[in-house]
N, C-alpha and C positions, 0 to 999 in steps of 0.2 A: 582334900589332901593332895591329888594327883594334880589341881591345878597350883596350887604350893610350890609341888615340887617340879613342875613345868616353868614356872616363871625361875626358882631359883637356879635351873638347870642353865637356862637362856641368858641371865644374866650374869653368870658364871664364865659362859662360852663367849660373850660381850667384851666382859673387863679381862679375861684371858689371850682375847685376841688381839685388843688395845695396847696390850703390854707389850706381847709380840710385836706387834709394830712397832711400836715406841723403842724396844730393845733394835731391830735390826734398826733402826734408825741412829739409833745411838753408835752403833759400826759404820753405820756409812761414815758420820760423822768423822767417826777414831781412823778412821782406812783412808778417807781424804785425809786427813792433818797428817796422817803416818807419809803417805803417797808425797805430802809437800818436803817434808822433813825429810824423806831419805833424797827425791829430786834435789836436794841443796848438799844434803853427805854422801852421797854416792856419787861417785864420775863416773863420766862411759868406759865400758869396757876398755877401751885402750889406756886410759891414763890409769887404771887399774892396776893393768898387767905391766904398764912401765916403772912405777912405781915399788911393787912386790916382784916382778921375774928376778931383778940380780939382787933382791933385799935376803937381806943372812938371817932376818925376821921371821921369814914368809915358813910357816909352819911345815913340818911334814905332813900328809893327811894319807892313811888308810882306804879304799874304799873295797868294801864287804858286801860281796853279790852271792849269796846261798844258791843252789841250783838243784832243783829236782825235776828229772824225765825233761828235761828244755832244752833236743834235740833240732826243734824246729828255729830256735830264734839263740841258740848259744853261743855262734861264733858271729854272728851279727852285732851281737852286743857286748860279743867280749872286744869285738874292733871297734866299737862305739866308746868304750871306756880306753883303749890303748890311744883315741886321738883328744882326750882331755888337752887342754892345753894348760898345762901348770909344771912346776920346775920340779915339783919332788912329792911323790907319791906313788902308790902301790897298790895292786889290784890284786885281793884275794876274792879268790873263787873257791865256794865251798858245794863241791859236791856230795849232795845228803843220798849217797848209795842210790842213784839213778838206774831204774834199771834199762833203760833204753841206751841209744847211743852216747849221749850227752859227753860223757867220760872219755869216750873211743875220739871223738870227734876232736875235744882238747886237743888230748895227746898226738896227734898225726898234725893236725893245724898248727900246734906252736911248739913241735919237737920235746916236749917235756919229758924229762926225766925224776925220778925220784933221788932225792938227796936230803943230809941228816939237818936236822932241825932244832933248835930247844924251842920246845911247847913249856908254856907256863900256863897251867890249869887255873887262869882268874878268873873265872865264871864256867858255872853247872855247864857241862855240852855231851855226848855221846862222844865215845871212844876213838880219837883221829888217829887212823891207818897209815896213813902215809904223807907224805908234803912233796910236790912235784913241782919243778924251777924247769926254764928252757935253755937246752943247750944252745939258743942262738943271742948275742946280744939284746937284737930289735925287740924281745919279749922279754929283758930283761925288768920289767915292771910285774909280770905276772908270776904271782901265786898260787899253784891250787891243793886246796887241801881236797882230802878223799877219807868221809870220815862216815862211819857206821849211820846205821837210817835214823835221825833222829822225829820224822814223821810233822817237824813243824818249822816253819820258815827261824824262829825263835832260836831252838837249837845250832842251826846253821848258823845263824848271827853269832852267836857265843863263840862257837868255834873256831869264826874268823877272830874274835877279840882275843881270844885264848894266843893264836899266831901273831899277831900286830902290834908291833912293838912302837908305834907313834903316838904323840899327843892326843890327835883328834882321829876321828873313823867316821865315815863315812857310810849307812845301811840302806843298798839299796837291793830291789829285785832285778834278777840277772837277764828278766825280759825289757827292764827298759834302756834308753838312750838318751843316751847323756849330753846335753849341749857342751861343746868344748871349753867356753869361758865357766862354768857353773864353778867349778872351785875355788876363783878369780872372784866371783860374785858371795860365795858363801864366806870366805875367810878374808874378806874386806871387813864384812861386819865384826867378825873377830878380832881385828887388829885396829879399829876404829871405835871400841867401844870403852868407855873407861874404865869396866866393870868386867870382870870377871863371863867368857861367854860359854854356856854349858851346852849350848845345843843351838842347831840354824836349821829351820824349814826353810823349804824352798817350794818355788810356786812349779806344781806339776799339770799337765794337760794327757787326753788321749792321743796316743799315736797313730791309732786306727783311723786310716784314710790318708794318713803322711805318704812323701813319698822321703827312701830312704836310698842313700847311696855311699857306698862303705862305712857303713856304721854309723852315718849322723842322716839327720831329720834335714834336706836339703828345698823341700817344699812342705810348708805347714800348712795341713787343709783341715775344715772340719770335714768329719765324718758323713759319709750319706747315708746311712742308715740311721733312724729314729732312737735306738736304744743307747749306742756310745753317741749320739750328738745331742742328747738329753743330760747323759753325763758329763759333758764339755762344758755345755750352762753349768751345771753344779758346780764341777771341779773350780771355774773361774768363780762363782760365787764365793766357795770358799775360802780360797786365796786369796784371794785382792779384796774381799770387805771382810769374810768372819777373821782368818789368821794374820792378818793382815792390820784388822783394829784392836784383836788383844795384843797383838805385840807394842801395839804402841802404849801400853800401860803395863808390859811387862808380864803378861798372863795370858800367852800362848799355853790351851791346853794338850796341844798333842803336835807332833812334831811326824810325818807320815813315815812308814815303813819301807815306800816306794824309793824315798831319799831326803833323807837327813843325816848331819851334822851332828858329833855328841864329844865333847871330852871324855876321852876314853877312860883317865884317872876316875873322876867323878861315877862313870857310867860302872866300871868296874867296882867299886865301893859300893855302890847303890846294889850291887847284886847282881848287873846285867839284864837281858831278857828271859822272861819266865814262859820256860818250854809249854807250862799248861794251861796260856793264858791263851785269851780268841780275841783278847786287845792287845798283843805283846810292846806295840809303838806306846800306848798313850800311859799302860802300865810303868814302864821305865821311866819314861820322863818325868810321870809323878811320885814314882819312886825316888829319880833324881832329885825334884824340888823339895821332896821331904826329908833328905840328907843336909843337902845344902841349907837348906831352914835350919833341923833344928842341928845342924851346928855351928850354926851365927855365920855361915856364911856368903855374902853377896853375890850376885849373878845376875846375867841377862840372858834371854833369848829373844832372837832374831825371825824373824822372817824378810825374805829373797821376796821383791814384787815381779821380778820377771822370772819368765821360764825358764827353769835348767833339768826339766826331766818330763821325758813319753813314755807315756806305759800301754799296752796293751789292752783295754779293758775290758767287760763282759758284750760280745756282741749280741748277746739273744737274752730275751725276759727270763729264760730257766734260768742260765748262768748268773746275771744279775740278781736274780732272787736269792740263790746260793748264798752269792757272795754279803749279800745285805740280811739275812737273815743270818748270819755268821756274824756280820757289824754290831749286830742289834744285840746277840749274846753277849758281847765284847761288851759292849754300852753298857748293861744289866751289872757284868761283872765288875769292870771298874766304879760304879754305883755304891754295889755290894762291900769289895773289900778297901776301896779308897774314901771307904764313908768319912771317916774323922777329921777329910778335909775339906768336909763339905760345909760351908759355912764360917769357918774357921780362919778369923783374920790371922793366926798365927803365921798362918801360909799363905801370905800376903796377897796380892791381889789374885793369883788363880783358886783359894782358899776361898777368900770374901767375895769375890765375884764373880769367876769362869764358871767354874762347879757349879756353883749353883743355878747358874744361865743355864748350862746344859740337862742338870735334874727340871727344872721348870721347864725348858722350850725346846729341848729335844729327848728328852728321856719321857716326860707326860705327857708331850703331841701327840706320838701315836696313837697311846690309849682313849686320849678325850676324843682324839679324830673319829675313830672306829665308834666309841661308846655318840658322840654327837652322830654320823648315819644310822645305829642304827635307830636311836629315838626316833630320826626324822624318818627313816620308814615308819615304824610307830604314828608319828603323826599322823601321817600322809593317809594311815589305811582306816586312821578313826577320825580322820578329817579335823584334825587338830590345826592344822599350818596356818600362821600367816603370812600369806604367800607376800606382801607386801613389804612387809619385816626381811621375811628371808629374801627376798631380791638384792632388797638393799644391802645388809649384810651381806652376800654371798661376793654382788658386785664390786662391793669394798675391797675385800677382799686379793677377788682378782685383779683388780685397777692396782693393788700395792703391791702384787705378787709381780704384777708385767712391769711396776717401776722400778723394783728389787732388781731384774735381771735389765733392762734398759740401762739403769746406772751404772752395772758391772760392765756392760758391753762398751759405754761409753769410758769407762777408768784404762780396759784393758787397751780402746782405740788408743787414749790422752798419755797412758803411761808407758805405751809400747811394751807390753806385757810381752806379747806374742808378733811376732812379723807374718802374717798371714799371707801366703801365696798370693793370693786372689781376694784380696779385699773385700768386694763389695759382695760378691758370691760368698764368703764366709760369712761376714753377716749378717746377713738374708739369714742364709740357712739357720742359725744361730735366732736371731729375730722370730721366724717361724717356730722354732719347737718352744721360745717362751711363751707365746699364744697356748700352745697345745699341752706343754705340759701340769696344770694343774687340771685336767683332766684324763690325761694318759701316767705320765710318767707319777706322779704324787700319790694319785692313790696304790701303784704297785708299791711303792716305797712304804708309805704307810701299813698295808697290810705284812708284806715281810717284818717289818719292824713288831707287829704283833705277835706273828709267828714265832720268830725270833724271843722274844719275852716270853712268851708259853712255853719255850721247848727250855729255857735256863728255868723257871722255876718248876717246869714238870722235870727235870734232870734228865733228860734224854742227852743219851751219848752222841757230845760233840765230835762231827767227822769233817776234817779240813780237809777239802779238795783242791787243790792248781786248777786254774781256768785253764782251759784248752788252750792256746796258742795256734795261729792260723799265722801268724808273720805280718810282715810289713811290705807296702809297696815297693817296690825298688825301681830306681829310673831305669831307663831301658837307653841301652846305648845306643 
């Protein structure tokens, strides 16, 4: 019986991993085709911004940075968003009852005074106190709201929605930095599509290790430390093949928190963000598509292949565990109450095929990961292994794992994803941690991800913490 169930296990973990490949493969594919297609509809930045700056077309946009205790990096980034370069737009700042300086710091930096408002309560938020404008022109773009603790980045977002009276908004966090064409690049796609556009991802990177000079990203480095330049692979992964190749079929499953794009009409109808969710980004969005479905009507989303936003990320394995074992509840719970769209051609292709990519190959990886070591412990101490078999497998494996992140590195040199300071030093470094991390960095992910699944269906009270904030380099005059 146990060798039964030995051989069935084996060959389970076989044609399971076959498919994985075959699926990322089938991304490469849609993220090259995508990569060709937008290089022929999109122009360079300049003919861009000549085209939309004097057009009466060119949309208003929102953009919505919540802020809690972000003392250390608050007016960095609120100068990072005041040097956007786009003709008409607005920068609310929601302060979630900070108790540090964060609020102090505003007010004295951009003269803000309190002045009357109408709020229209179009999505759930905690109680807004007050609305504060600057008495000086040059700040005339900024908004800050100062609204009771709502305890989750989600509430802050509502809040700003509640305030923003434009088409489209903008959700990002108030630690990162914003490349100045990014608006220019996001609502291109808007105005270039023939379809109705509900939401734009854009391609994000870490900031950690940039250097920064009043409020923009003036040298792009990768990170020297192992932990945010393990994340730098990922993030690029993401972007430029996984988000990258659903959009090219129209089934982008999540649009990030850090910075996206949302028709605010739709977003607001849909409900807005849910304060008690630990997905609030991927929640909305599929919130959004199951509006837009089932009321007959058409849409696109977008994804950005170059960079328009740095964030700050976890520098140490605690913090990243945090934060990733907080992911992985989020994963669980969109699973749980977005089930009816799992499988489900009604809800067109992120129904019939996104979904369910993510329940198969990221939502089951962890488990079969964890459940395949610890057999292979098993094995190993009844002398079950063939060591033969698993070489080969294992090798497989990683020879696809280093072609995976080789490919991305080669899209993001060929598509000018990123303008790296220092070229061939970026990556190098970049080159080295894809060697290393299916040994380092995979299996911390993997076991958070477990975690994370234990603590959702054992119910243990989810507690959302803000990463620490250490700042960014800044060039030295």
């Amino acid at each position: 019986m146990w060798i039964t169930i030995y051989y069935i296990f084996c060959y389970l973990v076989f044609g399971y991993t076959m498919l994985l490949m075959a699926s990322y493969m089938y991304l490469v594919i849609m993220s090259s085709r995508a990569q060709r297609n937008l290089g022929i509809n999109i122009p360079d930045d300049e003919t861009i911004k000549y085209f939309m700056q004097g057009s009466p077309l060119t949309p208003a946009v929102s953009i919505i940075a919540p802020a809690f205790n972000e003392e250390v990096t608050i007016l960095d980034n609120v100068n990072s968003l005041m040097k956007i370069d786009y003709p008409n737009y607005e920068i609310i700042i929601v302060n979630d009852a900070s108790t540090d300086h964060t609020m102090e710091l505003l007010i004295n930096e951009y003269k803000l005074v309190e002045v009357p408002y109408d709020i229209a309560m179009k999505v759930q938020s905690k109680p807004i106190k007050r609305v504060l404008k600057s008495t000086e022109e040059k700040y005339s773009k900024l908004v800050v709201v100062d609204k009771e603790h709502g305890g989750k980045k989600a509430d802050g977002s509502n809040a700003g929605i509640n305030v923003c009276s434009n088409k489209y908004f903008v959700c990002t966090d108030v630690d990162c930095i914003i490349e100045p064409m990014a608006l220019y690049r996001m609502m291109w796609i808007v105005l270039n599509s023939h379809r109705p556009v509900i939401g734009v991802s854009a391609t994000m990177l870490m900031s950690n290790g940039c250097i920064v000079e009043d409020g923009r990203v003036v040298e792009a480095a990768v990170p020297n430390t192992l932990v945010p330049m393990f994340q730098q692979l990922e993030y690029l992964r993401s972007f430029l093949i996984s988000k990258l190749g659903w959009s090219s079929i129209n089934a982008l499953p999540n649009i990030s928190g850090g910075f996206g794009l949302f028709d605010t009409d739709v977003a607001v109808k849909s409900g807005g963000y849910d304060p008690t969710s630990m997905a609030e980004d991927v929640d909305m969005l599929l919130r959004m598509v199951t509006y837009m479905k089932n009321t007959g009507q058409d849409f696109r989303l977008g994804q950005v292949p170059k960079v328009c936003c740095w964030t700050e990320g976890p520098g140490t394995v605690k913090t990243l565990c945090r934060q990733r074992m907080r992911w992985a509840r989020g994963l669980f719970e969109i699973i749980s109450n977005h089930r009816k769209l799992f499988f489900n051609p009604h809800y067109g292709p992120i129904g019939a095929f996104t979904l369910p990519y993510i329940f198969i190959f990221e939502f089951i990886a962890p488990v079969l990961e964890m459940t395949g070591f610890l057999f292979m412990i098993w094995l190993v101490l009844t002398g079950g292994v063939n060591w033969d078999s698993a070489i080969i497998l294992f090798g497989m494996i990683y020879i696809f794992s280093i072609f995976m992140s080789f490919f991305v590195l080669y899209f993001d040199y060929s598509a000018k994803a990123v303008e790296w300071q220092n070229t061939k030093i970026s990556y190098l470094k970049l080159l080295l941690v894809t060697f290393l991390e299916p040994f380092i960095y995979h299996p911390i992910i993997t076991y958070c991800s477990n975690v994370g699944y234990w603590r959702f269906i054992s119910n243990q009270t989810a507690v959302w913490k803000p990463i620490q904030r250490k700042g960014v380099k800044k060039k030295k005059s």
